[in-house]
C-alpha positions as CSV (number, residue, x, y, z in Angstrom):
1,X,-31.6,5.7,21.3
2,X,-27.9,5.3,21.2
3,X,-25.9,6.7,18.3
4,X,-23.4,4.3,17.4
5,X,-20.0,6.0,16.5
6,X,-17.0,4.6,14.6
7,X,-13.9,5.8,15.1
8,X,-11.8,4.7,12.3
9,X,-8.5,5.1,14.1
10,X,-9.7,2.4,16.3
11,X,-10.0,-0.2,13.9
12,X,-6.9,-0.4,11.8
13,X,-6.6,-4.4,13.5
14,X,-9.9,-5.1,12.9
15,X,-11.3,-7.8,10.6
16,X,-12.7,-6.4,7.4
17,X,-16.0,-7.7,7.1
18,X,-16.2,-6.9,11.2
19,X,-15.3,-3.2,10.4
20,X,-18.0,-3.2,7.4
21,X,-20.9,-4.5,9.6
22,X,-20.4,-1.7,11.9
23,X,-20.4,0.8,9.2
24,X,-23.5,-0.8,8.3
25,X,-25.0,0.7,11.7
26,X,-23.4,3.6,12.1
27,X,-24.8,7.0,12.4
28,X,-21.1,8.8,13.0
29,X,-18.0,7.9,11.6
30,X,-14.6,9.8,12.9
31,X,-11.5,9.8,10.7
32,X,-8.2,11.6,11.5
33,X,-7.4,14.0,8.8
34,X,-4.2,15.9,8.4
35,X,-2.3,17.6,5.8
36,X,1.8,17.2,4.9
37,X,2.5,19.4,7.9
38,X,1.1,17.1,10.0
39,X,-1.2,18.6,11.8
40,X,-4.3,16.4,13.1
41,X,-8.2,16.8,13.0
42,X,-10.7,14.8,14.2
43,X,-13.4,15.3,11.6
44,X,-17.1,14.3,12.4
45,X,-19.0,12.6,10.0
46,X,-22.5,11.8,10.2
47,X,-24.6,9.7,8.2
48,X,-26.4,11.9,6.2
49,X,-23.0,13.1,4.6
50,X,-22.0,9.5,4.4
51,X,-24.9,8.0,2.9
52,X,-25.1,11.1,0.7
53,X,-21.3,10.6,-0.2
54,X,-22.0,6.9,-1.4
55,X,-24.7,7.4,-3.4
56,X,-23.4,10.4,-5.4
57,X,-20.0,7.8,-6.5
58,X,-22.2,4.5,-6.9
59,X,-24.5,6.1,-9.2
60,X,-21.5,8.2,-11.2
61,X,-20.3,4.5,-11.9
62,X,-23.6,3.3,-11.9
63,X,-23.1,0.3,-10.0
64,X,-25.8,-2.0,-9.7
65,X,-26.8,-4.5,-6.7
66,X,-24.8,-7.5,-6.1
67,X,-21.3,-5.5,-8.0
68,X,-18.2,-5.9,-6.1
69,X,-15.1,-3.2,-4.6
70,X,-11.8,-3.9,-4.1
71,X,-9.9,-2.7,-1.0
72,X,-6.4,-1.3,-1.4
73,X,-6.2,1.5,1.1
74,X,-6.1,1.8,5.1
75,X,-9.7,1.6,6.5
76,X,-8.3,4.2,9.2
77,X,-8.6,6.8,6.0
78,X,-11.6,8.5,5.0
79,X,-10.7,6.7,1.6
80,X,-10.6,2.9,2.6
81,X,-13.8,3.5,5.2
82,X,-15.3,4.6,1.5
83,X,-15.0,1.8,-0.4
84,X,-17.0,-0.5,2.5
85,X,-19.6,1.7,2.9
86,X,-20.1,1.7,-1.6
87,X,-19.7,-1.8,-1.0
88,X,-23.0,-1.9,1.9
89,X,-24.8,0.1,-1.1
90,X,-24.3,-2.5,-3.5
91,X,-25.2,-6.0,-0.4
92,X,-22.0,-6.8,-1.7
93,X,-18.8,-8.1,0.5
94,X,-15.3,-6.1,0.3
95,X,-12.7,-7.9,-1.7
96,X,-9.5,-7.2,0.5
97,X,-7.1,-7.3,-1.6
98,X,-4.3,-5.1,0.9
99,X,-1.1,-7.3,1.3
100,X,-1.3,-9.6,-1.3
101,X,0.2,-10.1,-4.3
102,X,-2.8,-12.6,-5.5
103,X,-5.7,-10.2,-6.7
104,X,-9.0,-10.9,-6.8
105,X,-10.8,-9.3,-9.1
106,X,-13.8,-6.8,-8.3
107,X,-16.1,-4.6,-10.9
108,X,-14.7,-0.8,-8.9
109,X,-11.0,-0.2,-7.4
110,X,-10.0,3.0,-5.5
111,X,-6.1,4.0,-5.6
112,X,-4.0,6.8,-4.8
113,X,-1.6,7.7,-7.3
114,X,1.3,5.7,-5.9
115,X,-0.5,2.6,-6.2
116,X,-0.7,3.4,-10.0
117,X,3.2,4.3,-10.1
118,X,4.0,0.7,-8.5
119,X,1.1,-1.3,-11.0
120,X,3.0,0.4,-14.5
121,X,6.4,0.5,-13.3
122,X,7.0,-2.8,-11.3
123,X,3.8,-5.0,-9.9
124,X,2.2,-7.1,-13.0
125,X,-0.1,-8.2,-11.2
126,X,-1.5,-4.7,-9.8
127,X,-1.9,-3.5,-13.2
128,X,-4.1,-6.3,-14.2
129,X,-6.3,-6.5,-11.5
130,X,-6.8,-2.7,-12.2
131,X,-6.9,-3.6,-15.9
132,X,-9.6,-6.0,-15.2
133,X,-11.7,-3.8,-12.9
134,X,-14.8,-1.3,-14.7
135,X,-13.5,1.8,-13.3
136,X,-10.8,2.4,-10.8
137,X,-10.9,5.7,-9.1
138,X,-7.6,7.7,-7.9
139,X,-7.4,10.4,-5.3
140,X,-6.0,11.6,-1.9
141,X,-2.8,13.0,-3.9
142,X,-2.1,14.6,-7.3
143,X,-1.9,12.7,-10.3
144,X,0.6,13.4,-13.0
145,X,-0.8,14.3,-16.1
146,X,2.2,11.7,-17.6
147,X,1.0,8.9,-14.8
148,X,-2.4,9.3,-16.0
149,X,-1.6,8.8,-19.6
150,X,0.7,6.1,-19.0
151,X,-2.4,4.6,-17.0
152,X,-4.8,4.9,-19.4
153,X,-2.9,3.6,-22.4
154,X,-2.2,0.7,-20.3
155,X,-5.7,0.0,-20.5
156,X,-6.8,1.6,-16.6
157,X,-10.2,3.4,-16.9
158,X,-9.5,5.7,-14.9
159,X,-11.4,8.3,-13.0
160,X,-9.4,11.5,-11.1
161,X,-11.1,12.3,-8.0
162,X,-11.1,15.6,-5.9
163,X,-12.2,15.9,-2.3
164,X,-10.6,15.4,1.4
165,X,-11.9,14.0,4.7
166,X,-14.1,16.8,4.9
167,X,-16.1,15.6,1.9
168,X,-16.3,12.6,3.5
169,X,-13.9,11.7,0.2
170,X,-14.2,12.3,-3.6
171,X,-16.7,14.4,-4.8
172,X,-15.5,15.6,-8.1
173,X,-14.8,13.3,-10.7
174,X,-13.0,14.4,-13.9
175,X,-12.9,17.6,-13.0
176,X,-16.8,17.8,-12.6
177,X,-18.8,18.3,-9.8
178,X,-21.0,15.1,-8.5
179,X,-24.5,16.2,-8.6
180,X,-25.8,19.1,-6.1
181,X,-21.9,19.6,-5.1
182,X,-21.3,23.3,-5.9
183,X,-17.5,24.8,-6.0
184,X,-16.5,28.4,-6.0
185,X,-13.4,29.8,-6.2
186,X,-12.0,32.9,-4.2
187,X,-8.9,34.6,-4.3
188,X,-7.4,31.3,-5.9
189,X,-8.8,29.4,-2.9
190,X,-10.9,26.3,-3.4
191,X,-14.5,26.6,-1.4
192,X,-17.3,23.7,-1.2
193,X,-20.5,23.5,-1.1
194,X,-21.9,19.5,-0.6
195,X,-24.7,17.4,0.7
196,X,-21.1,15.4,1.9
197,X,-20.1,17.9,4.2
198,X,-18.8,16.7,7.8
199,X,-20.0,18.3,11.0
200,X,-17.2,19.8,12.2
201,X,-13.8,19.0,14.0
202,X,-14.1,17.0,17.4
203,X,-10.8,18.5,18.8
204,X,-10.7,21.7,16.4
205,X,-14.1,23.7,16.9
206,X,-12.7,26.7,16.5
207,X,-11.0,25.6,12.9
208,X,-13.8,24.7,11.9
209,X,-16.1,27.6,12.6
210,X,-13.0,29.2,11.0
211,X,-13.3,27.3,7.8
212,X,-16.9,26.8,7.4
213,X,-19.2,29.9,6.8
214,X,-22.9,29.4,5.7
215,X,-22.3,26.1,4.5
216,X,-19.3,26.9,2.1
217,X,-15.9,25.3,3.2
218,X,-12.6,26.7,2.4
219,X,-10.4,24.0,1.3
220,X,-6.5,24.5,1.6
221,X,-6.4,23.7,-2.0
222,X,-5.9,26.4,-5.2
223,X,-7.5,26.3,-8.4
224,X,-9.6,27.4,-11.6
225,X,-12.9,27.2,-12.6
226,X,-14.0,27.2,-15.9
227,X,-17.3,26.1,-17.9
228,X,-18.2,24.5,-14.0
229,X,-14.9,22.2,-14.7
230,X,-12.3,22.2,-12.0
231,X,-8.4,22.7,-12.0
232,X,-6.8,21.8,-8.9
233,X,-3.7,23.8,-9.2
234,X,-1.7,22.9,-5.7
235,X,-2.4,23.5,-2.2
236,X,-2.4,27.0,-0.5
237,X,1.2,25.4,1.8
238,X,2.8,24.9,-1.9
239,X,3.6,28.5,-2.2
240,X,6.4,29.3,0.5
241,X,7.6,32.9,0.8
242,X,11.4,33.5,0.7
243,X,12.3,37.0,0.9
244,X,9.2,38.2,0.5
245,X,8.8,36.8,-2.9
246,X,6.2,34.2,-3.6
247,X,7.4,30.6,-5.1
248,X,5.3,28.1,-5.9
249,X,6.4,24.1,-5.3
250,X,4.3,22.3,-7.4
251,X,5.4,24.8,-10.2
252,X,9.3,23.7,-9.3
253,X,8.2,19.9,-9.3
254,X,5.9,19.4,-12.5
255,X,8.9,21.2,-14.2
256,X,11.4,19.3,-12.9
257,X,9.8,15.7,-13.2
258,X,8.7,16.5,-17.2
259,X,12.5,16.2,-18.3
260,X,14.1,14.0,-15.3
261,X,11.0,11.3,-15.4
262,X,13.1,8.8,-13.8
263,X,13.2,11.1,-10.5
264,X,11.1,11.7,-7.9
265,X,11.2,15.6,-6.9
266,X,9.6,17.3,-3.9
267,X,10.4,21.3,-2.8
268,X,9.4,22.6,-0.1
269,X,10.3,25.3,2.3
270,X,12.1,25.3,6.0
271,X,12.5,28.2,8.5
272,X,15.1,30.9,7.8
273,X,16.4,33.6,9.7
274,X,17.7,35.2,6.7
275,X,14.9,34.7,4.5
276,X,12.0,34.0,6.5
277,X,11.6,30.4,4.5
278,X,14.3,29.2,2.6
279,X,13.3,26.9,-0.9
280,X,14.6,23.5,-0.6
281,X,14.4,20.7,-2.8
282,X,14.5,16.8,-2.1
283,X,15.0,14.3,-5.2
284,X,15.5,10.2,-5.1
285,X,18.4,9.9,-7.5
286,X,21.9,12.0,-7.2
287,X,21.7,14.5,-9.8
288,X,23.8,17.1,-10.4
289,X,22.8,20.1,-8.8
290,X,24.1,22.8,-11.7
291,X,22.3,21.1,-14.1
292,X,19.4,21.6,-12.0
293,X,19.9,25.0,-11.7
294,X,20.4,25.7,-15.3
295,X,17.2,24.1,-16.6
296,X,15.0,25.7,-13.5
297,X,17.0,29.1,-14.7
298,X,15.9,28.6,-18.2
299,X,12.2,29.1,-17.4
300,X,12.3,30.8,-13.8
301,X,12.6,33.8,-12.0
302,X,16.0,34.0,-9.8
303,X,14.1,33.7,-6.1
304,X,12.9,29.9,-7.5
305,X,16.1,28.8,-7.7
306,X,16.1,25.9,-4.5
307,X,19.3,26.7,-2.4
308,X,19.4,23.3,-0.4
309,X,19.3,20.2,-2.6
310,X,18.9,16.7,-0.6
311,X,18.9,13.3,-1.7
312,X,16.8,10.6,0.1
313,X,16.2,7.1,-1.5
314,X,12.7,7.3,-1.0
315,X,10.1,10.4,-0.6
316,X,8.4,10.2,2.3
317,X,4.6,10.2,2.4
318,X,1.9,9.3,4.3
319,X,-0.2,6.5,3.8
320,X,-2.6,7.9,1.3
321,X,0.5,8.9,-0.8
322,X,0.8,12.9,0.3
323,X,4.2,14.3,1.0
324,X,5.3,14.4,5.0
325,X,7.1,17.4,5.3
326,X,7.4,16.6,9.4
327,X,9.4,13.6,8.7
328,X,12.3,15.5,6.3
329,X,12.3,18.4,8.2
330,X,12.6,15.7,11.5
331,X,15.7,14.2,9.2
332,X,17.2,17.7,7.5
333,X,17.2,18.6,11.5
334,X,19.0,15.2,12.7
335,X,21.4,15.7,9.9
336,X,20.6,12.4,8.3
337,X,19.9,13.2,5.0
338,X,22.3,13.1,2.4
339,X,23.0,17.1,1.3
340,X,24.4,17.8,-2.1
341,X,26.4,20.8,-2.7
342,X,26.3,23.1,-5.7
């Protein structure tokens, strides 16, 4: 018996309701997973984990038979591939709603964060169709507790989802594990424990074997545990070291972003001779960079004080919305970013 494979990467052109058939059948699926450093795996999915993965978030939202999903993210993504296969579940048809500014309504919705930014601050018609929809679920990227609030008193019911690639996708909701998902934490570090679980890296075996011991994966990610609720603090690559002292990014952003809400803020750290990584720190309106410095100095230590400030119209991301540090270190290298002086 052949085992039919599906290799998302393959079938960004595809027709939707060609790619969902073949999900239908498959028994692997293979999505290319990679963090903001850039760095890709091929992670192996089989069906088990899928089918396993679809259940769990159907009955959370307890969807019933003949209920519709909308599809707003890249079926090359773990994420978009998700929202077919819930749809298969439910011997419904995927309302594409990608590249339109006409949306059909469906009962479920999945997002990234960015998608809620755009529906409250400029797109109507985005924030009615997710208005309009039961439950919409957000992931792939932090969410602000501020974006969140502003989401849900614009009438979004939203749900906050945790998980990655290896998941196969979200598999806490809330803050709560889906059922038979267990989650430890150690030394800070994020591990997993799921019926979701993929199979391994294609191209990576090695990183994998690395990463998953006795059926417990180490995520990339930090957080707290308490009363079996989950805090996702940052990832492990948001603390940088810069002379030997330890700074935490997400810290410098969430800080930064609760008084200058009109501005987009995103440190990070590049290679130093001097200092081994030097804190910089990228923003999408011109600021002035003392007053930065005296509001971060009101709160933190010295060594989180950024020492290269950049402006760039637009953060870069990826498609599902996470920060791609390749591309502005690729543009702080080329010299084609905008640097502001103190």
């Amino acid at each position: 018996m052949v085992m039919q494979r599906v290799k998302l990467d393959e079938c960004g052109s595809w027709q939707i309701p060609q790619l969902q058939e073949h999900l239908a059948q498959a028994d692997e699926i293979v999505v290319s997973s990679s963090g903001s450093g850039g760095f890709i795996k091929q992670v192996l999915i089989e069906k088990a984990a899928f089918t396993s993965a679809t259940d769990l978030a159907n009955q959370f939202l307890d969807a019933k038979t003949g209920q519709t999903w909308s599809l707003l993210l890249p079926t090359t993504h773990i994420a978009g591939a998700n929202v077919l296969l819930r749809a298969n579940a439910l011997n419904t048809k995927v309302i594409d709603n990608r590249n339109t500014d006409k949306y059909k309504d469906a009962d479920f919705v999945s997002v990234v964060p960015t998608q809620i930014h755009q529906a409250i601050s400029n797109n109507k018609n985005l924030l009615q169709h997710l208005k309009n929809a039961q439950r919409v679920l957000v992931g792939a990227a932090a969410l602000s507790l501020d974006l969140a609030s502003k989401a849900k008193n614009q009438g979004i019911n939203l749900v906050t989802t945790y998980g990655m690639s290896e998941t196969c996708g979200g598999i806490v909701y809330d803050g709560s594990p889906l059922p038979n998902v267990k989650i430890e934490i150690r030394s800070d570090i994020i591990y997993l424990n799921t019926p979701t679980l993929a199979s391994g890296y294609i191209n990576q075996p090695e990183l994998w074997r690395s990463a998953c011991i006795d059926g417990w994966f180490k995520t990339n990610d930090l957080g707290n545990l308490k009363n079996n609720r989950l805090t996702v603090i940052g990832r492990n690559d948001d603390l940088i070291i810069s002379g030997g002292e330890k700074i935490s990014t997400i810290e410098i952003d969430n800080f930064l972003t609760e008084k200058y809400t009109h501005c987009e803020f995103k440190s990070f750290g590049i290679t130093d001779s001097k200092w081994g990584q030097v804190l910089c720190l990228a923003m999408d309106k011109k600021l002035q960079v003392s007053d930065l410095l005296d509001f971060l100095s009101s709160t933190f230590p010295k060594h989180y004080l950024p020492k290269r400030f950049f402006y760039i119209s637009e953060i870069p991301k990826t498609a599902l919305g996470k920060f791609d540090r390749n591309l502005i270190e690729n543009l702080i290298s080329k010299k084609e970013l905008l640097e502001i002086f103190k």
